[in-house]
C-alpha positions in Angstrom: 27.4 65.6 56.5 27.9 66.7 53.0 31.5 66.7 51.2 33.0 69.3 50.2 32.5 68.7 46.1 28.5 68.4 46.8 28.8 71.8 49.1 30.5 73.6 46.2 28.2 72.5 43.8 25.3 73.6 45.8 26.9 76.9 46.2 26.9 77.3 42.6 23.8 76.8 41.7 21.9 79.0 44.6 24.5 82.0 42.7 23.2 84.3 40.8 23.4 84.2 37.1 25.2 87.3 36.8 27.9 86.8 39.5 28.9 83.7 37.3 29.3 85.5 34.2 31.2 88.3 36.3 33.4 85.5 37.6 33.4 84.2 34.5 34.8 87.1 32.6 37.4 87.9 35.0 38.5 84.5 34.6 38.8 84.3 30.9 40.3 88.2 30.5 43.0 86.6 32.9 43.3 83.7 30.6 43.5 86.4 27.7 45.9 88.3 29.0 48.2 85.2 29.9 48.4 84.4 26.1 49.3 87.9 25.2 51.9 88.0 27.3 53.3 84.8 25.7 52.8 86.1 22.4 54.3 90.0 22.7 56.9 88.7 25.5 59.7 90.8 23.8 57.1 94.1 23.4 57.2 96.5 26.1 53.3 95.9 27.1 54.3 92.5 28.4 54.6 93.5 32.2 51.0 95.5 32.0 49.8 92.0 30.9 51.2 90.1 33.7 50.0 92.4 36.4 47.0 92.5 34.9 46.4 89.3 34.1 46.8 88.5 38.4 44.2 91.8 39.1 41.9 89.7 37.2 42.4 86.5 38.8 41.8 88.8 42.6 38.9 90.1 41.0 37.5 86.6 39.9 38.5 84.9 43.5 36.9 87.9 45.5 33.5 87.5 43.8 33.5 83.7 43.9 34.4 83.8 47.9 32.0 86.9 48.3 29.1 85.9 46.1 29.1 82.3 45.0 30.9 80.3 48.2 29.9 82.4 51.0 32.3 81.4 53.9 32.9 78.2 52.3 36.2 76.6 52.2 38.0 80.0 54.0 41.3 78.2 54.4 42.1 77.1 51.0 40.5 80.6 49.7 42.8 82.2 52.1 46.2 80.9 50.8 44.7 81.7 46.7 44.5 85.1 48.2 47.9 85.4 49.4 49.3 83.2 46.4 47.9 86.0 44.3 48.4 88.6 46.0 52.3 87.7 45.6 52.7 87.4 41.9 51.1 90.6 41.3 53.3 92.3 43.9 56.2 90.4 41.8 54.4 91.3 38.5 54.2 94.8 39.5 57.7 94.9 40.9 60.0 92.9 38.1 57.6 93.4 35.0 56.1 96.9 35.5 58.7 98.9 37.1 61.8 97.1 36.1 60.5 95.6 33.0 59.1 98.9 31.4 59.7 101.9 33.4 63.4 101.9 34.3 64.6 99.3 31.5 62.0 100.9 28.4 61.4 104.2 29.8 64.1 105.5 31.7 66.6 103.5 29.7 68.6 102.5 33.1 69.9 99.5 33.8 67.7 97.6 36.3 68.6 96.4 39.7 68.0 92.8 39.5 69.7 92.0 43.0 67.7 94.9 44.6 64.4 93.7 43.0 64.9 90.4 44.0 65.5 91.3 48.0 62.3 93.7 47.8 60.7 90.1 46.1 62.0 87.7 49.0 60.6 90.6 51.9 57.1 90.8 50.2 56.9 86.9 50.1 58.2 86.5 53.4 55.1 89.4 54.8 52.5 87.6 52.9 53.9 84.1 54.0 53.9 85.3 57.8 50.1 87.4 57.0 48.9 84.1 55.5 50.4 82.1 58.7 48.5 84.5 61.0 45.3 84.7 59.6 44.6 80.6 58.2 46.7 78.6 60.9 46.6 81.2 63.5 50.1 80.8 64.2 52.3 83.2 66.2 54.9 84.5 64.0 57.3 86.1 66.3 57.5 83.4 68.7 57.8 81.2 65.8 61.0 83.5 65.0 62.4 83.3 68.2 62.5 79.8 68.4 64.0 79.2 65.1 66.8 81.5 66.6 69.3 78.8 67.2 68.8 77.2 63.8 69.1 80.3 61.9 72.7 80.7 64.2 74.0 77.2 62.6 72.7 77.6 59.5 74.3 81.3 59.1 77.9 79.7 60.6 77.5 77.1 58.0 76.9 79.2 55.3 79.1 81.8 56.1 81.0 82.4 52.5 77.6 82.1 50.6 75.6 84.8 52.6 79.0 86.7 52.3 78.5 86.8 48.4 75.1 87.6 48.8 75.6 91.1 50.8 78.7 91.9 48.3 76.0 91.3 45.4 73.6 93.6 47.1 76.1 96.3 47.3 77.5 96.1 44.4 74.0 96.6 42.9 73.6 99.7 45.5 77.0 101.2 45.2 77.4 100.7 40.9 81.1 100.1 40.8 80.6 98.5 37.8 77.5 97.4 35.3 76.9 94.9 32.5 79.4 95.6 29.7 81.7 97.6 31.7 86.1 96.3 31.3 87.3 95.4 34.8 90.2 93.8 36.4 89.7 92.0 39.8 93.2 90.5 41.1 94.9 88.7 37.9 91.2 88.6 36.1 90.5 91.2 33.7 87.3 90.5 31.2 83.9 92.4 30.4 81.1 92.0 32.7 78.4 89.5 31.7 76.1 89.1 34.3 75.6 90.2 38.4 73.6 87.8 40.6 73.6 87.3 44.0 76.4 85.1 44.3 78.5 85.8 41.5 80.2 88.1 39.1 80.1 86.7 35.1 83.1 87.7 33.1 84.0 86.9 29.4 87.6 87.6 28.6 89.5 88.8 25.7 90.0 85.0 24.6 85.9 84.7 25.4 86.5 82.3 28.1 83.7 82.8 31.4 85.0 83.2 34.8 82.8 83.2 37.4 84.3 85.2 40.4 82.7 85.3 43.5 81.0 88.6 44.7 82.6 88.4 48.5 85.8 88.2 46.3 85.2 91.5 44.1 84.6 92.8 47.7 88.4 91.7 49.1 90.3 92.2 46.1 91.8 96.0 44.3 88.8 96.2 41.6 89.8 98.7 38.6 87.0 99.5 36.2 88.7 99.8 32.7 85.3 101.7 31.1 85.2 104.2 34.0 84.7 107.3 34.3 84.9 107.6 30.5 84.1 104.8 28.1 87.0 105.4 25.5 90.4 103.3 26.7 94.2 104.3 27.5 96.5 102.6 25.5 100.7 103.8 25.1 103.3 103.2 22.6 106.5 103.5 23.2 109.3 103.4 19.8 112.7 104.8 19.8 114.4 106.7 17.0 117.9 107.5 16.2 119.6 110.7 18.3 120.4 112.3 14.9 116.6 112.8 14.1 115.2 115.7 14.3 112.5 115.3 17.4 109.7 117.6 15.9 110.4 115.4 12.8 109.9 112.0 14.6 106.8 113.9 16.8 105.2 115.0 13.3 105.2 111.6 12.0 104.2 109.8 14.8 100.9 112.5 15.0 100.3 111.6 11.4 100.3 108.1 12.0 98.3 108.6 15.0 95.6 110.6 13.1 95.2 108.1 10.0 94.5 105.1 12.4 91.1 103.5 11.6 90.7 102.2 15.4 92.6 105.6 17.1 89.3 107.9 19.1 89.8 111.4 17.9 88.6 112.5 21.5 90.5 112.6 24.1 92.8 113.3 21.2 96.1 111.4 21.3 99.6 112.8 21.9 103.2 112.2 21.3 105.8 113.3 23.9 109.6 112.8 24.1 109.8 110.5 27.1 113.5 109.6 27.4 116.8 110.4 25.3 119.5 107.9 26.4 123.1 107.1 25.1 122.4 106.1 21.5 118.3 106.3 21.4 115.7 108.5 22.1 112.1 107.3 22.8 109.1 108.8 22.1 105.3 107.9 23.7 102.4 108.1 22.0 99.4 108.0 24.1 95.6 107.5 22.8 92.0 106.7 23.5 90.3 103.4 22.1 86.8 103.3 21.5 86.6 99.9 22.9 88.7 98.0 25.0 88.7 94.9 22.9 90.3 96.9 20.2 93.2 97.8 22.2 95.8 95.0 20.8 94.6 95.6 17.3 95.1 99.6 17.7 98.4 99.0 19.0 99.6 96.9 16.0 98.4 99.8 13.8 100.1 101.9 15.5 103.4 100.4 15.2 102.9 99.1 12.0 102.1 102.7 10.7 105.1 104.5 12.5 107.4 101.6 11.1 106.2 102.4 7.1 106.1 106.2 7.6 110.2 106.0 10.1 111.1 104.1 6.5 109.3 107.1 4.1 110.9 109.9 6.1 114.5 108.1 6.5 113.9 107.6 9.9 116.0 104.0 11.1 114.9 102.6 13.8 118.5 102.5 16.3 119.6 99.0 17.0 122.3 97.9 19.1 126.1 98.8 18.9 126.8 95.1 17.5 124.3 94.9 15.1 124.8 98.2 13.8 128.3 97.3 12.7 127.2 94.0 11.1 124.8 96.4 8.9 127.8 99.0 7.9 129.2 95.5 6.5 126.1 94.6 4.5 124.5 97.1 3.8 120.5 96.5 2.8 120.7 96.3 -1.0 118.1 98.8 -3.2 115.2 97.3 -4.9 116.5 95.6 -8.2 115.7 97.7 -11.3 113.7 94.8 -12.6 111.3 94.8 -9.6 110.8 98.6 -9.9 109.8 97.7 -13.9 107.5 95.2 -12.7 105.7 97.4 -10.4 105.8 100.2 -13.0 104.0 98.0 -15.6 100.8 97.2 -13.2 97.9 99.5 -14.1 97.9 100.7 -10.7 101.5 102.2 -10.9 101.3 103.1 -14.2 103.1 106.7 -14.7 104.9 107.0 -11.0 107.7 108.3 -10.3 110.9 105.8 -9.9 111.7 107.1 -6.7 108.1 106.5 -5.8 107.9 102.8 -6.7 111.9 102.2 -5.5 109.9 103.0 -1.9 107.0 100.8 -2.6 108.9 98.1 -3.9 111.0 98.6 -0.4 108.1 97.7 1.2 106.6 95.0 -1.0 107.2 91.2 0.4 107.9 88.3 -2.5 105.8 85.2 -1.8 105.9 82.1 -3.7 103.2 79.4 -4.3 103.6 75.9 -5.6 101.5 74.7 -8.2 97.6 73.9 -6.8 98.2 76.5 -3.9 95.0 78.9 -3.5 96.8 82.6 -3.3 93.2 84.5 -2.0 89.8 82.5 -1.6 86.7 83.9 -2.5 85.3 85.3 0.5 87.9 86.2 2.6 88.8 89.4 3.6 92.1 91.0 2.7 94.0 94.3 3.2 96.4 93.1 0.2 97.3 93.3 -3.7 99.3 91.2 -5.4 101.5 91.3 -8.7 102.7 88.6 -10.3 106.5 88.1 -10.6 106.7 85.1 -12.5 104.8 82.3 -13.2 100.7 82.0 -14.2 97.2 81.8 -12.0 94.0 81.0 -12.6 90.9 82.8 -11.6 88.1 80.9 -10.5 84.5 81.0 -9.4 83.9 77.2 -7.8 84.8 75.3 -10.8 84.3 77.6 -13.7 87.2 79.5 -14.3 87.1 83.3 -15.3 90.6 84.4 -16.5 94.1 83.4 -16.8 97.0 85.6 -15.4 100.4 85.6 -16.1 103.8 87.7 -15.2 103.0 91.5 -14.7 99.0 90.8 -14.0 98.1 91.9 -10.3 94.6 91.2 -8.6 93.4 91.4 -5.6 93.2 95.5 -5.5 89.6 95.7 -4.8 90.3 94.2 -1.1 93.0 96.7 -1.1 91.4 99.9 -1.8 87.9 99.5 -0.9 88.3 96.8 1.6 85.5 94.6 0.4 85.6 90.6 0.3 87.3 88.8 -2.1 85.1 87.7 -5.0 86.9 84.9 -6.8 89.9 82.0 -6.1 93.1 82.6 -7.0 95.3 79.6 -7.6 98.9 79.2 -9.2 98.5 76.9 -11.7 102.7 76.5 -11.9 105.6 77.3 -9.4 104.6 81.1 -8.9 106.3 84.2 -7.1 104.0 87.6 -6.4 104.7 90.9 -4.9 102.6 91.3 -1.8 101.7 94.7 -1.2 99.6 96.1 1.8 97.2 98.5 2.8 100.5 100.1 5.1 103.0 100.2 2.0 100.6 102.0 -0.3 99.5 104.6 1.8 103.1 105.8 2.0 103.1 106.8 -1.8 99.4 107.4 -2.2 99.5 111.1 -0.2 99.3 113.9 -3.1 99.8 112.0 -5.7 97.9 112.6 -8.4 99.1 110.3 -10.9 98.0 107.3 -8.9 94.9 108.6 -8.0 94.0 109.1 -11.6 94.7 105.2 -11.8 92.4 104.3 -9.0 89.5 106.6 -10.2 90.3 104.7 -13.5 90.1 101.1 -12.1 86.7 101.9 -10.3 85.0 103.1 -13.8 86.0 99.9 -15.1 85.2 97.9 -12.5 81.9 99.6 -12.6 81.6 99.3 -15.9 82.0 95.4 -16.1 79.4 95.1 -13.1 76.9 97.5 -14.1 74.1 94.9 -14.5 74.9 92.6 -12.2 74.8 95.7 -9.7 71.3 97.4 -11.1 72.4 100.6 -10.3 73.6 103.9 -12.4 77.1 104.4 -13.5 77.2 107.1 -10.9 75.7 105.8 -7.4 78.2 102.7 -7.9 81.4 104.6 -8.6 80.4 107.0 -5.6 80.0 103.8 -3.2 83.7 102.9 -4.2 85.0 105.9 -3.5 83.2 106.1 -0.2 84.4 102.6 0.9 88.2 103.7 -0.5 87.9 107.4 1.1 87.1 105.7 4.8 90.0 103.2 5.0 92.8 106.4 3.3 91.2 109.3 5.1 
């Protein structure tokens, strides 16, 4: 009786010399094409490589059983062929069609949950194939036997295969995709990730929830990105019955239109929604590009319609009882000294009183203790400052660049041309500085010429003194500031 290892061995060498190179070959492309595969993973050729590299392995295991073995060793030949036959069905299924025709070339999103069903159906038709034709075992009466099992273990796992049809459907029926804003009950986050069990979310504070598919299936689902991807968001403010209402609509459009994170389409509106005993109130309603800018677009909002109700003379009503407390005390105008301040910076230079009485309305005073960093190199910041009293120093890590005393301001770069801050600031005494933001200026900026002679003055020089360090013309770098300063004001 010979073993198996001497039969083998036997059959190779009565083979012909060219069905072992053939073998060979097949062999070693399919070696080949494994190591491409690993190596352009990311590059759409990827699934060709994987299907092919399981033709090949067929092709090699058909001529070994048909030229070199002979009828040798059918069984275990048998399952290879069925093994094989499997991943390139799954090759051809995940990497081909999903992989590069609906994910590279159709641009779709691909139906992992579908895929993987199609998978499990093709594995369980070889599995039963490969039963049939090696053990010679009856399928369907193994299937009907198994009956009562299949009964207990569905019972058991009632909730699980629950999930596992919602999945499925939700992949059929789309109600949502990856990246799409939902809300399911009292979760609301973007969708990570669909798999047969379970739903991914990331919400707004990027926490994960994990909510089960048979729940998505129970509870109200609302799709926050559907049918259109821009967002609803509403303000509501009230103004004084006095004021005019095409007045309070007008400003409200303006401030509306000048908002960085405000869509243009569906364009936003502003209606009268209510006019009560001492108020009216007014809604603006408007489209966000993306739902996680919702909160932020709000705050715009409401912080531009509270700087231009102050511009126009527009007071915001307040109750009976604190209305009277402010015919009392009345809100003092800015002091003459604080006008002179603001008048001396470069900026300001050559406005209007009235003009820099409004600003000055709007400014904040902050003050510093000696050691305290004002700005940090860095940072990002929608502010200017001026200093009242007191000195700073301006620092790059330890050397220091410049001192500053009263009637200096810094920080207008960030201001105008939002870019990073590019040195410390510290107070090098007991300091105060008038804070002025990226809100207050725009109020005074609109056709003003005088100040926009200032700014185009500022940006020469700051050209000028970074010229080299740049390595660009005189020109290109002023036009990049004015480009930077031109998106954030217009």
């Amino acid at each position: 009786m010979e073993y198996p290892l001497t039969q083998a061995m036997n059959a190779f060498s009565q083979a012909s010399v060219s069905a072992l190179v053939s073998i060979a070959a097949l062999a070693t492309l399919s070696v080949a094409m494994h190591l491409l595969q690993l190596r352009y993973s990311d590059k759409g050729a990827a699934g060709a490589l994987s299907l092919g590299k399981w033709l090949a392995a067929l092709g090699a295991l058909r001529l070994l059983e048909s030229r070199v073995l002979l009828g040798l060793f059918q069984a275990p030949v048998s399952a290879l062929y069925v093994l094989l036959a499997w991943l390139a069905f799954r090759a051809f299924l995940h990497d081909v069609y999903g992989g590069m025709y609906m994910a590279r070339i159709k641009g779709r999103p691909v139906n992992k949950i579908l895929l993987s069903l199609i998978s499990f159906l093709g594995m369980v038709a070889l599995a039963g194939l490969g039963l049939h034709g090696i053990l010679g075992v009856d399928v369907g009466s193994l299937m009907t036997s198994s009956a009562i099992l299949t009964a207990v273990v569905g019972l058991s796992m009632q909730d699980t295969i629950g999930s596992l049809f919602s999945g499925l459907l939700i992949q059929t029926e789309k109600p949502f995709q990856v990246g799409d804003w939902i809300k399911v009950g009292d979760q609301e986050g973007q969708v990570a990730e669909i798999t047969w069990r379970y739903t991914k979310l990331v919400t707004f504070t990027q926490n994960q929830v994990l909510i089960p598919n048979n729940a998505i299936a129970k509870e109200r689902l609302q799709n926050i990105s559907q049918p259109i991807p821009q967002v609803n968001a509403v303000v509501s403010l009230p103004a004084p019955l006095h004021a005019p209402p095409v007045k309070v609509m007008s400003a409200l459009e303006d401030v509306l239109r000048r908002s960085r994170l405000v869509a243009p389409l569906p364009a936003p509106r502003v209606r009268l929604a209510e006019i009560g005993q001492d108020h009216m109130v007014f809604r603006a309603v408007f489209y966000v590009a993306d739902y996680e800018d919702t909160v932020a677009a709000r705050s715009e909002v409401l912080a531009g319609a509270w700087y231009e109700f102050r511009k126009l003379g527009i007071e915001f009503p307040a109750p009976r009882r604190v209305m009277l407390q402010e015919q009392e005390h009345p809100c003092p105008h800015p002091s003459a000294d604080l006008v002179k301040l603001l008048g001396g910076a470069g900026l300001f230079a050559g406005m209007h009183a009235s003009e820099l009485e409004l600003l000055a309305q709007f400014a904040g005073m902050r003050a510093y203790l000696p050691g305290a960093f004002i700005v940090t190199r860095g940072q990002s910041g929608t502010t200017m400052f001026i200093i009242a009293d007191g000195a700073v120093s301006v620092r790059v890590g330890e050397k220091e660049l410049a001192k500053l005393g009263q009637g200096d301001m810094f920080g207008e770069m960030a201001l105008l041309t939002g870019e990073p801050r590019t040195a410390d600031v510290v107070a090098t005494q007991n300091t105060t500085c008038l804070e002025i933001d990226r809100e207050a200026f725009r109020t005074v900026l609109e056709h003003n010429q005088m100040l926009m002679d200032n700014i185009t003055r500022i940006f020469k020089a700051r050209e000028q003194a970074n010229r080299k360090d740049l390595g660009s013309s005189e020109e290109a770098a002023e036009e990049g500031l004015f480009e930077r300063f031109r998106k954030i004001f217009w």
